[in-house]
N, C-alpha and C positions, 0 to 999 in steps of 0.2 A: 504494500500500500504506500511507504513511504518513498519507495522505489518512483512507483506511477506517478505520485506529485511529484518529487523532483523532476522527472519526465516534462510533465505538464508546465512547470515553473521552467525550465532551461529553454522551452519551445514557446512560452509565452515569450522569455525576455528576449529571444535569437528575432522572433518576428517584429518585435517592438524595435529592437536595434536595427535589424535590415530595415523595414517597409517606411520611414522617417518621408513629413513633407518638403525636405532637404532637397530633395529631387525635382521638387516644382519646376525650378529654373533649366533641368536638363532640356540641351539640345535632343529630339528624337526629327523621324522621316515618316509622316504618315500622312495620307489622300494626297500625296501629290505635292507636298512641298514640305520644312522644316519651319518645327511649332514648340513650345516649351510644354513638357510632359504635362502641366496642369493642366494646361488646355486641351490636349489630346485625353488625358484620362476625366476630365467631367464633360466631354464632348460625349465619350464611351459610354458613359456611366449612363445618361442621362439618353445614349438611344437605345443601349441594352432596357433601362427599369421605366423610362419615361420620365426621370424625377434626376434631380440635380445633384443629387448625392444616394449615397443607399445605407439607409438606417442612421442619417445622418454625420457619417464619417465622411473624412478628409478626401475627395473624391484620387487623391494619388498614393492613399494607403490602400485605398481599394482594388486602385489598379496593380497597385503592387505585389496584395496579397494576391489577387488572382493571377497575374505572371510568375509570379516568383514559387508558389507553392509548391508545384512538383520538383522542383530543383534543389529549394534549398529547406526543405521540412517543416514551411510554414505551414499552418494549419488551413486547410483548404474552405474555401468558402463555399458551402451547399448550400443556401439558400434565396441565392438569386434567382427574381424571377420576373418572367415576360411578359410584356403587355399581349393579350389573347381575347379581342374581344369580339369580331365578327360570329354569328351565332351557327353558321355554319363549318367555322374553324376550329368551336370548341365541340360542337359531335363531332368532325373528324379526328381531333384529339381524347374526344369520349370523357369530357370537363362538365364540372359540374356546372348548369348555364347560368348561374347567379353568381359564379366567378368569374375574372376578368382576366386573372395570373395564372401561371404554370411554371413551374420546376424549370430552369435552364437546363439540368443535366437532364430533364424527361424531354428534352424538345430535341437534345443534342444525338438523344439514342433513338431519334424519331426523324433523324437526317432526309435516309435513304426513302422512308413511307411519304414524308412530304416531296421531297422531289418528285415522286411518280407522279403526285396527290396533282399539284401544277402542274407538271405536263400534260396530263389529262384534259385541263383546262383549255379550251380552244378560244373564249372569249375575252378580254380583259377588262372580267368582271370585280366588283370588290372584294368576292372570296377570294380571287387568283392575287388578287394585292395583298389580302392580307396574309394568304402564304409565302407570297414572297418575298413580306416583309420579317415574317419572324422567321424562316427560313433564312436573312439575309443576318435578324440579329443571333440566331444557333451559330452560324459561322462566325463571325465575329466575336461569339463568347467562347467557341472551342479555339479556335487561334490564338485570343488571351491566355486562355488557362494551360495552354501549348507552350507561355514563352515566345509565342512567333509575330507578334502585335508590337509589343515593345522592339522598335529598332536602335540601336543605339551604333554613335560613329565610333568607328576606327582609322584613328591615323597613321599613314605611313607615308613620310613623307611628302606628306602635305595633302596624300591623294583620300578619300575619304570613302570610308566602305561601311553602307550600313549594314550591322550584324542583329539578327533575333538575341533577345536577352536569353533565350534557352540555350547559345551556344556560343555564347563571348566565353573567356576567357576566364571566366572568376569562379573559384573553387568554391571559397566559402563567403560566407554573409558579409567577414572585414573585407575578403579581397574586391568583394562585390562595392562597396559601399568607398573602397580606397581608388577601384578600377573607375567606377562612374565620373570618379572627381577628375583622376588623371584625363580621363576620354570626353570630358568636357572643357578641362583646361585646353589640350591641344585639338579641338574642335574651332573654342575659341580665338586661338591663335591662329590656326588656317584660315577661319573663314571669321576675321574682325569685323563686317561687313552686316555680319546675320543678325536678323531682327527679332530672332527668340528671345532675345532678354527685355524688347520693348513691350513685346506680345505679353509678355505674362505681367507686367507694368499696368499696360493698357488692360487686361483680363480683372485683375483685384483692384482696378479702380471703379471699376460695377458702373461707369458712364451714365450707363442707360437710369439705375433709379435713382442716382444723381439727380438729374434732372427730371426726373419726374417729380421727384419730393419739390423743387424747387418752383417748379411749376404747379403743382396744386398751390403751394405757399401764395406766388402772384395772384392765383386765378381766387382764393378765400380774402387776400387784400385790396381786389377787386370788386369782387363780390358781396362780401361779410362787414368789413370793415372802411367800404369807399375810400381806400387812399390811393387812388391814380396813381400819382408817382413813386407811389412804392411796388405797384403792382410791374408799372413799367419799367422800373431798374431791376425786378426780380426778371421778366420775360425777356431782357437784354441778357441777364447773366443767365437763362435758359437757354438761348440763342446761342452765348460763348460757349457752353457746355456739348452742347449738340455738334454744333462748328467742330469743338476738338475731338470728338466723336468720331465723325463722317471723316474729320484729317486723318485719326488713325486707322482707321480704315481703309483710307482710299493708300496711306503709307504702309499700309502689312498687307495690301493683296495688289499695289501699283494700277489700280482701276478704279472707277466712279464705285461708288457703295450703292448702285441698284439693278444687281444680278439675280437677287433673290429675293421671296417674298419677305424675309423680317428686314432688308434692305430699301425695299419699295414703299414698307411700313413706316420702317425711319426717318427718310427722307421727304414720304407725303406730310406725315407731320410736321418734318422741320421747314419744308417749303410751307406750306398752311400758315404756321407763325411768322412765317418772314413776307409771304405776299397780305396778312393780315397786319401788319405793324404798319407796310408800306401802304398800305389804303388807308389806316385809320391816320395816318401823320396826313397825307396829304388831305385828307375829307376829314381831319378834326372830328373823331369821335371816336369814342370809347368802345363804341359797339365791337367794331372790329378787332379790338384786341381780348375781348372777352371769347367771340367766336375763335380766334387763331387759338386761346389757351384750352381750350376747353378742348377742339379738337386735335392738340399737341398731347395733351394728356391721354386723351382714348387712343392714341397711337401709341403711347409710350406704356400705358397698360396694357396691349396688345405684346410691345415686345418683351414683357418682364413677366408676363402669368399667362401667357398662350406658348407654353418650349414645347407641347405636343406638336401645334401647329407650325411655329415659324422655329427656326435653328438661325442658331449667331455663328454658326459657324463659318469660316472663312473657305473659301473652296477654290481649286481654279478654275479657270473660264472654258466656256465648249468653243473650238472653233469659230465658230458665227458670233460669236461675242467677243472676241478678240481683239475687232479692229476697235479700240477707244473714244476717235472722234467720234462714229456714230452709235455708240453706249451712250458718247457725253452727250449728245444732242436728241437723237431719239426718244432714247427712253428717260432723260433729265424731264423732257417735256411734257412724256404723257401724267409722270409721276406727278409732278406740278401743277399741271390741269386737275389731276384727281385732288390734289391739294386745294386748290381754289375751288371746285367744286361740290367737298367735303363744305365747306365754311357754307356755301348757300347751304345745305344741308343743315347743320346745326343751328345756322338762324331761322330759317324756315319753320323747324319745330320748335324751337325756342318760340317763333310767335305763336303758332301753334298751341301751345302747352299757355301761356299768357293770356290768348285768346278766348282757352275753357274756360280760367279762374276768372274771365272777366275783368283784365285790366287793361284791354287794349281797347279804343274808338278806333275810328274811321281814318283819322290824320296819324295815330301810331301806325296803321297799317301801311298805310301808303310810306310812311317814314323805313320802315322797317323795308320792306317792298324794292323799295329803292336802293340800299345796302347789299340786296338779295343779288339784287341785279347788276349790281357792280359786279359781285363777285363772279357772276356767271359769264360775263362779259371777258374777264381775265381766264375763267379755265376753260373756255369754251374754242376761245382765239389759242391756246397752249395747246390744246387738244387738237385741233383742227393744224397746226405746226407739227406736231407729234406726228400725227397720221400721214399727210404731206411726206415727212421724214422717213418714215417708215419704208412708205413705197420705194423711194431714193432708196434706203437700204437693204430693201427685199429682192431690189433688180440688181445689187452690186454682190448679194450674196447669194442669193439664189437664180438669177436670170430671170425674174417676171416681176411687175410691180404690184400688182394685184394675185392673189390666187384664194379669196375666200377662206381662210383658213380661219377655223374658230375666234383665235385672238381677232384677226383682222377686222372680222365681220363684226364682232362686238363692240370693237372701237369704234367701228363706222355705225352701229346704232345708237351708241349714247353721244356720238357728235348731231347725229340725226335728229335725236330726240331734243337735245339741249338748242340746236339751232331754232327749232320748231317751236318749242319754251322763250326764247327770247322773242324770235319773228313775231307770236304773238303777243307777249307783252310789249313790244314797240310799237302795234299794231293798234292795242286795247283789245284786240278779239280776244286777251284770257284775260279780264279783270283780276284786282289784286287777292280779291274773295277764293278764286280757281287758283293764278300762280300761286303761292303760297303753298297748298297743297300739295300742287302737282312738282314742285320745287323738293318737296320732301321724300313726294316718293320717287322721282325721278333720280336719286341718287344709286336706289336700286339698279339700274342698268349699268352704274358705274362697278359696283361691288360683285354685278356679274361679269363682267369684261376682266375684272382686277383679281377677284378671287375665284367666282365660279369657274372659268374657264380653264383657269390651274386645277380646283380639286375636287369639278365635277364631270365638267365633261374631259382633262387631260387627253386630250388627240391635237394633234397638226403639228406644224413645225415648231412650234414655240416650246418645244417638249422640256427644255432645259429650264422653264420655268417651274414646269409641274411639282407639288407636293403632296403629300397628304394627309387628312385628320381636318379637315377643315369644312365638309360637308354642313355636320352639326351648326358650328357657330353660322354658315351661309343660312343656314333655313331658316334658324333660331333667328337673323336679326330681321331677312326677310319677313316671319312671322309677328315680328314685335313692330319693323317698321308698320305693315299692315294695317293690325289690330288699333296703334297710336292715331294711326292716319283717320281711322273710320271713327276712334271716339271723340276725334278732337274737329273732324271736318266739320259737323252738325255745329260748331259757335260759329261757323260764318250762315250769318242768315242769307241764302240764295235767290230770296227775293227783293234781297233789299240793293237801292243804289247806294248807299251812304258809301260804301269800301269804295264804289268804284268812281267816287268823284275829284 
């Protein structure tokens, strides 16, 4: 008995000595370019379990113990487990259906039945996703637990050769923990240049709720407390914060930061509050900076508590995304349109919601109306550039300017739609009683062109956009915009001219 404790006690403190978050700052080689282990192990962590750490430890003790276990007699970690929630994935797996989890090592001995299981599949339907999503995290956990995940440099003479940590060089846990240090010192010596050490900088300074905390702050001294100018020195120091954001960004992957959906996220928001600051200084009012906060904020809650849906993670670029200039202008502009088109959105129901509890007349309406319309004016003209850009980029990389491709076609409906929204409110054929409304729900076509087309229908060229998990939150806001739209349309009286004078 006292035998087995000692056991127990030498293999606790050998694991505690090896797996240290000392290692954060190692250089490693993984997706495609070099990243500091922290980032590569809560990257892992978080697309193996769904969740940013597992059981709330150090996400690089984790990765540790799971590489290191077979090797060096750390005690192996059994109870990680995998998101399984499609209801046809859990009978194929023969899961209880009120569970969502399963066993890693029960998915890992369930390799070779899920391959079939997909092939089978001739459609690319949601089952066949979701087999070959957990399919894709079984591999990725048995390569960890292999040692072959962890790559770490070897120097010789300058040349660099990445090796699996299952078969460097290190006997034991010291050699391991002395080897690391040497094979990062002369990493860093070869390559003085590399950005790992800024990456995991920019990683633990958490950017993103940064500035959201900071941003709720303006938007409650706005709000709560009417101090303008505190509101406005906070949403400048939100602006800075964002700014250094998107810099490091666009400096750890050398491209514009809107490749990817929590990218397109970002930057809608951070253009939002910068085409909102610029409308309210020049039209002297407050409005607009209330709508830019608000919707800077639902963007920056999107990037911080939706990690099912959007990833921060850094990737490289597909081919057709390569050439820069039309990254920077293209897609700068659709993002930026959705940006300014967001703000009519939020004012829209803002009056909306005002309008039930009974504190707007006739002349708030039209006041507000007019703000609406500015805005639509700015993402409408972005949009209609965007699109424009597009075609120019679709015949330089595909040879046609047009080819109806899902994305394409979507864009060209919510410029459609939006043009038609304006034509008639310059017109007067949609008084302010209709636009208003049709303002709020007209943003819908934007959130299907933006998101639906990524994670519901994923077909056409645009395929490097696609993600998934995002279905839910589409239908849910669909459903909520709706529902808003129809209890709150009845406070415009549709008999009356007072709105529309």
């Amino acid at each position: 008995m006292i035998k087995i404790l000692a056991l127990l006690l030498v293999s606790a403190t050998l694991q505690a000595e090896v797996c240290v978050s000392d290692f954060s700052s190692m250089a490693i080689q993984q997706g495609g370019r070099v990243k500091p282990l922290y980032v590569h192990a809560r990257e892992t962590i978080k697309h193996l379990t769904g969740k940013s750490s597992f059981n709330g430890e150090d996400p690089v003790i984790t990765y540790c113990k799971l590489s290191l276990a077979p090797r060096y007699g750390i005690k192996k970690i059994t109870d990680i487990e995998l998101p399984a929630e499609h209801v046809d994935l859990k009978k194929f797996l023969e899961m209880d259906l009120e569970k969502s989890r399963i066993l890693a090592d029960d998915v890992v001995a369930m390799k070779s039945e899920l391959r079939v299981e997909i092939m089978k599949q001739k459609d690319e339907s949601s089952y066949k996703k979701s087999l070959t999503r957990l399919f894709s995290r079984a591999h990725l956990y048995e390569e960890l637990t292999l040692g072959k995940n962890w790559l770490v440099p070897m120097v010789m003479d300058k040349a660099i050769n990445w090796v699996p940590i299952a078969t460097a060089p290190f006997e034991s846990g010291d050699q391991l923990k002395s080897g690391l240090e040497r094979a990062g010192e002369s990493y860093d010596i070869a390559k003085p240049d590399s950005k790992h050490k800024f990456e995991l900088t920019y990683a633990k300074m958490k950017l993103p709720y940064v500035s959201m905390l900071v941003a709720l702050l303006a938007l409650a001294a706005l709000t709560l407390f009417k101090k303008f100018n505190l509101a406005l020195g906070l949403s400048a120091l939100t602006m800075l914060i964002q700014t250094g954001l998107i810099i490091s960004r666009i400096y750890l992957s050398g491209r514009a930061p809107i490749t990817n959906m929590y990218e397109t996220v970002l930057f809608s928001g951070y253009g939002a509050l910068l085409i909102a600051l610029i409308l309210g200084h020049f039209k002297k009012d407050k409005t607009f900076v209330f709508v830019g906060l608000a919707y800077n904020i639902l963007s920056l809650f999107m990037m911080n508590f939706s990690v099912g849906m959007l990833s921060d993670s850094i990737s490289p670029l597909v081919p057709v995304l390569r050439d820069n200039f039309w990254l920077s202008t293209h897609v700068t502009m659709i993002i930026l349109s959705y940006g300014a088109l967001a703000l009519s959105w939020v004012l829209a129901n803002t009056v909306l919601f005002k309008k039930k509890l009974g504190k707007l007349d006739a002349q708030d309406e039209r006041y507000y109306a007019d703000h609406i319309y500015s805005c639509l004016k700015v993402g409408t003209v972005l949009l209609a550039g965007g699109v424009l850009l597009g075609g120019v980029w679709a015949d330089y990389s595909w040879g046609r300017f047009w080819g109806w491709d899902p994305k394409e076609t979507w864009s060209l409906i919510v410029l459609c739609l939006y043009m038609a929204i304006l034509h008639g409110r310059y017109t007067a054929w949609i008084p302010n009683k209709r636009f208003i409304p049709l303002v709020a729900l007209a943003f819908m076509s934007v959130m299907m062109a933006w998101f639906g087309v990524n994670y519901i229908l994923a077909t056409g060229l645009h395929s490097y956009g696609f993600s998934e998990g995002g279905a839910i939150f589409l239908g849910s806001f669909f459903a909520i915009q709706i529902t808003f739209s129809l209890l709150t349309w009845t406070s415009f009286d549709l008999t009356s001219k007072k709105a529309e004078a």
